[in-house]
KOLRO-898288 format. One line per field, with one value per residue (C-alpha): residue in one letter; x, z, y. Coordinates in nm, 3 decimals, decimal comma. Example, Ala and Ser with C-alpha at 12.3 -4.5 7.8 and 13.67 -1.06 7.14 Angstrom:
<gupas>
rest: A|S;
x: 1,230|1,367;
z: 0,780|0,714;
y: -0,450|-0,106;
</gupas>
This chain:
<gupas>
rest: X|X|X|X|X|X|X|X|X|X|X|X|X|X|X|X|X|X|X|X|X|X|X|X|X|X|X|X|X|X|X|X|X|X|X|X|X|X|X|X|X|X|X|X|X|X|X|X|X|X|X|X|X|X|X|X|X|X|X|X|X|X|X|X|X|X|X|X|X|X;
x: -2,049|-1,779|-1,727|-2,087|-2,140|-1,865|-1,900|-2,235|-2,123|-1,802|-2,018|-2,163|-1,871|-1,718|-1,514|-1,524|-1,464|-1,414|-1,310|-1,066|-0,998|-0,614|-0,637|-0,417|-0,114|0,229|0,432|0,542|0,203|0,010|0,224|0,395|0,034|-0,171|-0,246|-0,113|0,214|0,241|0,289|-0,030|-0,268|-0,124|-0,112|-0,504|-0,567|-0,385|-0,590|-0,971|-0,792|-0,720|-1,069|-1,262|-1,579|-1,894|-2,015|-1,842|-1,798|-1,944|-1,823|-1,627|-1,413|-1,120|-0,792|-0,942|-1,250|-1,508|-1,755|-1,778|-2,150|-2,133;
z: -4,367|-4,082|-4,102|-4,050|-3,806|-3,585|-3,595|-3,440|-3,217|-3,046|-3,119|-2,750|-2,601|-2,854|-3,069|-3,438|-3,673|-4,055|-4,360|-4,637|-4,995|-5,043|-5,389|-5,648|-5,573|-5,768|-5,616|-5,810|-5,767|-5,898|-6,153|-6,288|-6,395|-6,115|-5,982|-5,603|-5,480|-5,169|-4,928|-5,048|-4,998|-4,639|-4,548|-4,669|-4,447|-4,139|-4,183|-4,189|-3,888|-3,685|-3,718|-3,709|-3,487|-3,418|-3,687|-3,942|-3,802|-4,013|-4,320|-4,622|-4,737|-4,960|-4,934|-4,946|-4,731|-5,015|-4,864|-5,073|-5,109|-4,983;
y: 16,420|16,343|16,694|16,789|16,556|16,576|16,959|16,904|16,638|16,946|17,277|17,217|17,213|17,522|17,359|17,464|17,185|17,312|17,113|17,297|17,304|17,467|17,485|17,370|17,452|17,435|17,127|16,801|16,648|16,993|17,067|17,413|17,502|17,520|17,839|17,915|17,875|17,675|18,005|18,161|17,894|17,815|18,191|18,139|17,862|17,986|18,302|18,106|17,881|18,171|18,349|18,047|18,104|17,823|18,078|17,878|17,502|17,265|17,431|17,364|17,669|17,695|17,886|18,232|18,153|18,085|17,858|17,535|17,402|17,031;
</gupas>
């Protein structure tokens, strides 16, 4: 909701305000198991951050841009 609301609160002015989801990534806390190494997800999310338009504020997305339902 802080998301949401503070994306409506800066879209006037033409800020885009997301929220993401890197994904489980390998590092002590997520383990040898989980799926992404830790480059991968932040090339992701330096990807969505560099296209982000007011087309997307107020969203949820994870590491490879699927939008996450709130």
């Amino acid at each position: 909701m802080a998301t949401t609301k503070l994306a409506h609160d800066m879209k006037p002015d033409g800020i885009t305000v997301m929220a993401f989801h890197p994904g489980w990534i390998r590092t002590d806390m997520g383990g040898e198991h989980a799926e992404l190494e830790t480059r991968e997800s932040a090339a992701g999310l330096k990807r969505l951050l560099e296209n982000a338009t007011l087309a997307v504020t107020a969203t949820f997305r994870t590491h490879d841009g699927l939008n996450v339902g709130w």
